[in-house]
C-alpha positions as CSV (number, residue, x, y, z in Angstrom):
1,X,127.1,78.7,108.4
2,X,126.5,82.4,108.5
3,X,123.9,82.5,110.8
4,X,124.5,79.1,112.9
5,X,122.9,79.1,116.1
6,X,120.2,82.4,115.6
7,X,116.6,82.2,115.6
8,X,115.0,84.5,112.6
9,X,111.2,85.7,112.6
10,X,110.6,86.7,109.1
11,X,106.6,88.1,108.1
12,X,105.5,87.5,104.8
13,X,106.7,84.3,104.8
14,X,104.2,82.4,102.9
15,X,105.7,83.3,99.7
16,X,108.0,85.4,97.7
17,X,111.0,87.3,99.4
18,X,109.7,85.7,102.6
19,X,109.7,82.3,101.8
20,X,112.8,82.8,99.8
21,X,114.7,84.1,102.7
22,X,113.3,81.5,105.4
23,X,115.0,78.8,102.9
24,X,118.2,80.9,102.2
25,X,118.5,81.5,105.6
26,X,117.9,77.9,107.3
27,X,120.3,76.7,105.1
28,X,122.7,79.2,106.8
29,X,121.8,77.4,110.2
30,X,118.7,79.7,111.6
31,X,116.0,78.5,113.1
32,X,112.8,80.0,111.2
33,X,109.2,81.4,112.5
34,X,107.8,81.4,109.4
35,X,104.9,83.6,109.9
36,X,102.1,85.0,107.5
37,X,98.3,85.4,106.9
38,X,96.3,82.6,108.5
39,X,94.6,81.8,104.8
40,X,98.4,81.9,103.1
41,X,101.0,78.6,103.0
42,X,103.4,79.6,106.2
43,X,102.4,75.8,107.2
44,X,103.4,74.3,104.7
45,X,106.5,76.5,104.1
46,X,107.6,75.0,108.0
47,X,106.7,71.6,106.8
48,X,108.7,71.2,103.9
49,X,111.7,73.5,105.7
50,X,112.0,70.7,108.5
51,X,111.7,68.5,105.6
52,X,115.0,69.3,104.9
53,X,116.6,68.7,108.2
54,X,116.3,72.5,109.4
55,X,114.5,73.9,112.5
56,X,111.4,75.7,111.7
57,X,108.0,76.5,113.0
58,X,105.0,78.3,111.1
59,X,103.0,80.8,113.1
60,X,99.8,82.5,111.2
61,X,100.0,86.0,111.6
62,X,97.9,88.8,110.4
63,X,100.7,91.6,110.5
64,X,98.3,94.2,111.0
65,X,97.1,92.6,114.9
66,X,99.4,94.0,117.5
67,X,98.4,90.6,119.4
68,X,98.9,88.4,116.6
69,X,102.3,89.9,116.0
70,X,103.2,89.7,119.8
71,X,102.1,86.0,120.1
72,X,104.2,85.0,117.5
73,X,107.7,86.5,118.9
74,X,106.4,84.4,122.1
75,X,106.0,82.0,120.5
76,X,109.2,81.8,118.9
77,X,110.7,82.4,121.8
78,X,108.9,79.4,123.8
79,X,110.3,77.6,120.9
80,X,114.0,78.4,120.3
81,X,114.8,80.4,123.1
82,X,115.4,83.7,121.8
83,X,114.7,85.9,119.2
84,X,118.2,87.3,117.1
85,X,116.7,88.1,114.0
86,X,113.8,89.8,112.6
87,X,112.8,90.0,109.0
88,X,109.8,92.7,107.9
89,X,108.7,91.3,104.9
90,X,104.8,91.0,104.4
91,X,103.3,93.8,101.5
92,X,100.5,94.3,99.8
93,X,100.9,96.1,96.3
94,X,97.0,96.4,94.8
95,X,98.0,97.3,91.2
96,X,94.2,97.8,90.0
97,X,93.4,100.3,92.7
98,X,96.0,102.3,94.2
99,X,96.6,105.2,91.5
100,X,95.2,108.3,90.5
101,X,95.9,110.1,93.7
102,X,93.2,112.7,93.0
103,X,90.3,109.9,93.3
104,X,91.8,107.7,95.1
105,X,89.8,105.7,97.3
106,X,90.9,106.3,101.0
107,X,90.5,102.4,101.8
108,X,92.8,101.3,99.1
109,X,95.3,104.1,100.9
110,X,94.3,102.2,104.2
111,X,94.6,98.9,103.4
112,X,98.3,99.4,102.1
113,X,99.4,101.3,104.7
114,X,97.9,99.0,107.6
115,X,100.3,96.4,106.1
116,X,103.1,97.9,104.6
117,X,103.3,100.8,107.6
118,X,101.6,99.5,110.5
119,X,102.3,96.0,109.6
120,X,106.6,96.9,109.6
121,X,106.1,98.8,112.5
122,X,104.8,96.3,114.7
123,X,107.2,93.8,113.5
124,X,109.8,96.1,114.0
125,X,108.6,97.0,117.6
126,X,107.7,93.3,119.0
127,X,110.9,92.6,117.6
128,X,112.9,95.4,118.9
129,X,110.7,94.2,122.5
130,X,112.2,91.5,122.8
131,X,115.9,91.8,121.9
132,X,116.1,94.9,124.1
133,X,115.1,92.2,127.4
134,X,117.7,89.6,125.9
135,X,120.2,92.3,126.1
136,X,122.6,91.0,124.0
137,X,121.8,92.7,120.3
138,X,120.1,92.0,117.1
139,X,119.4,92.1,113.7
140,X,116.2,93.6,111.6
141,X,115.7,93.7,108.0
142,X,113.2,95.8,106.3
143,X,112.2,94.4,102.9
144,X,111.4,98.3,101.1
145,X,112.0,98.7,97.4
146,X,113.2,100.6,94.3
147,X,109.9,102.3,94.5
148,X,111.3,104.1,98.1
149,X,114.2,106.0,95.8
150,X,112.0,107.9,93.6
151,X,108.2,109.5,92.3
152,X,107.6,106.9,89.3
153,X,105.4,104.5,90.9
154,X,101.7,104.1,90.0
155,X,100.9,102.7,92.9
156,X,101.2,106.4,95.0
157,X,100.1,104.3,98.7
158,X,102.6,101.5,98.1
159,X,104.8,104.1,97.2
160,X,104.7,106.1,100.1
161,X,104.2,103.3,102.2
162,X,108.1,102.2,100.8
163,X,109.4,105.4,101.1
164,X,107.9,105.7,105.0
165,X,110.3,102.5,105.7
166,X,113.8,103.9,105.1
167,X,113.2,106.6,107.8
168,X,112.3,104.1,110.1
169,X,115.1,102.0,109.4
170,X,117.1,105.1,109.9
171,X,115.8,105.7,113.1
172,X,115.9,102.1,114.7
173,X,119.4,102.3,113.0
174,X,120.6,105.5,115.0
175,X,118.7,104.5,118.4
176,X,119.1,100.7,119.0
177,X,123.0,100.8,117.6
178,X,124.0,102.0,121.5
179,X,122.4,98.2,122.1
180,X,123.9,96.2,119.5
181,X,120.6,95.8,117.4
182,X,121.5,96.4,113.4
183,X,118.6,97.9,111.2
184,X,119.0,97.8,107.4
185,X,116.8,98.1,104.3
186,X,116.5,96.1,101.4
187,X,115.3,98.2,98.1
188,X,114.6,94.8,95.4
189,X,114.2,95.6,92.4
190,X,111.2,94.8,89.9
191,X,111.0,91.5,90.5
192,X,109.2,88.7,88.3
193,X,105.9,88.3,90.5
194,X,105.3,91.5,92.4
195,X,103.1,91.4,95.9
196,X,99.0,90.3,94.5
197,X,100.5,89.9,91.1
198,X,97.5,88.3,90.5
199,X,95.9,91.6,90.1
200,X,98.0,93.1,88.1
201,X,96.1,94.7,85.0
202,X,99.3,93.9,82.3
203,X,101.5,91.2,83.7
204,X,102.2,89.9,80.1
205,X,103.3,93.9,79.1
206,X,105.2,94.1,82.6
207,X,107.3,91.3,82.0
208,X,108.3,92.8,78.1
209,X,108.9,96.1,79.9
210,X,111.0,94.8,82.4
211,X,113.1,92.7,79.8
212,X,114.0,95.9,77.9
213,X,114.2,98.7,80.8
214,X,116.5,96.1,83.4
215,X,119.8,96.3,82.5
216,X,120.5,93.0,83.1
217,X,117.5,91.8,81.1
218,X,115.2,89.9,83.0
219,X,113.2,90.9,86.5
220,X,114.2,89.6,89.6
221,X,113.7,86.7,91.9
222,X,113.0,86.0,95.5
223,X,116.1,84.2,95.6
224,X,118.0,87.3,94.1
225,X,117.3,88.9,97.0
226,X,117.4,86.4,99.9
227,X,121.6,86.2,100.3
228,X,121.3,89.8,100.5
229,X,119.4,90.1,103.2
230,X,121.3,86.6,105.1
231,X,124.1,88.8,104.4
232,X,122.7,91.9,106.3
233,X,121.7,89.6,109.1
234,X,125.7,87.7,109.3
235,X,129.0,89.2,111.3
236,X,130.0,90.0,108.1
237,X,127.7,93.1,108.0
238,X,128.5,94.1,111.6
239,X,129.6,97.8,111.0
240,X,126.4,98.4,108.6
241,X,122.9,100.0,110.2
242,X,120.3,102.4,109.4
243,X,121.4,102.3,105.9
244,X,119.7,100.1,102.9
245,X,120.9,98.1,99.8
246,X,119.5,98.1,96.0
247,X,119.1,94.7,94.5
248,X,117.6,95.7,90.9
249,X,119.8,94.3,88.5
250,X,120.7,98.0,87.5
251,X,117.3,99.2,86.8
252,X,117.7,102.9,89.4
253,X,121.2,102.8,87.8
């Protein structure tokens, strides 16, 4: 049991990665704040985790609300005690809009970046909050992706946004270390329903891309990447911070 006795806050949790790793992870003993939008399923991700015998609350959290996002580490913490492991995993991706940099709408830019920048950074600083008054240490994991390692991306405000997160995993990696608090960064891959994939304008020609461009020949799924990031959060990664990991099934190879 990897991670037997911790309490993990994970953001995004609804669904995809998120969900992924609150199950991955409560099997490896956590207790789980499952938090996410207040419209999405973080309920009923909580319900059917203590379904299975694990420990597990859902708190609805609109990751771009300071107070939200403070609330639900007390929470947590009125729950289970303490807080030993944060995951930053809520992103939006909005395939139909965000491209075209020259006539790009500044909202779409906004909207991305008040979830995918804003959004980590508050998780990353309520988090950060409270381990520094435990005293003790800590993990964070930053869900980034492929798109942080190079220019190709459509999607130029996700992009950025991606890139934005592996400096600030270097710097909580390089300033908290003195305190025992961890930071690392998961890059996944291409994975086989991206963040609003409901928008997507070519899931269909996606999918057929992905299939001939991934080495391994098929896109990714949440559950590709949540033992990575249990991993990341376990003793066994205790001499890794401020660095990342690419889960892609060899596509940036």
């Amino acid at each position: 049991m990897k991670l037997d006795g911790r309490v993990a806050l994970i953001t995004g949790g609804g669904s995809g990665i998120g969900a992924a790793c609150a199950r991955h992870m409560a099997g490896e003993g956590a207790a789980i704040a499952v938090t996410g939008m207040p419209t999405g399923s973080v309920p009923q991700v909580a319900v059917d985790l203590r379904s299975d015998g694990h420990q597990a609350i859902g708190v609805p959290t609109d990751v771009r609300q300071e107070e939200q996002l403070e609330a639900a580490v007390a929470e947590t913490v009125e729950s289970f005690g303490r807080l030993d492991i944060v995951v930053a995993s809520a992103a939006i991706q909005q395939h139909d809009k965000d491209h075209t940099l020259h006539e790009l709408d500044v909202e779409v830019w906004d909207e991305t970046h008040n979830v995918n920048s804003r959004g980590v950074f508050l998780t990353c600083k309520h988090g950060l909050r409270q381990m520094m008054a435990q005293g003790d240490g800590g993990n964070i994991v930053i869900i980034a992706s492929v798109a942080a390692l190079g220019g190709g991306s459509a999607n130029v405000s996700y992009l950025t946004g991606k890139h934005g997160l592996l400096g600030l995993n270097r710097h909580i990696g390089i300033h908290y270390a003195e305190h025992g608090i961890r930071c690392n960064a998961l890059c996944s891959g291409a994975l086989e329903r991206t963040p609003n994939h409901d928008i997507h304008p070519d899931p269909e020609g996606r999918a057929r891309r992905l299939a001939e461009d991934v080495p391994m020949g098929r896109p990714g799924t949440p559950e590709d990447i949540a033992p990575w990031v249990t991993f990341l959060c376990s003793d066994e990664a205790a001499y890794a911070t401020g660095s990342y990991i690419v889960v892609d099934g060899g596509l940036k190879a």
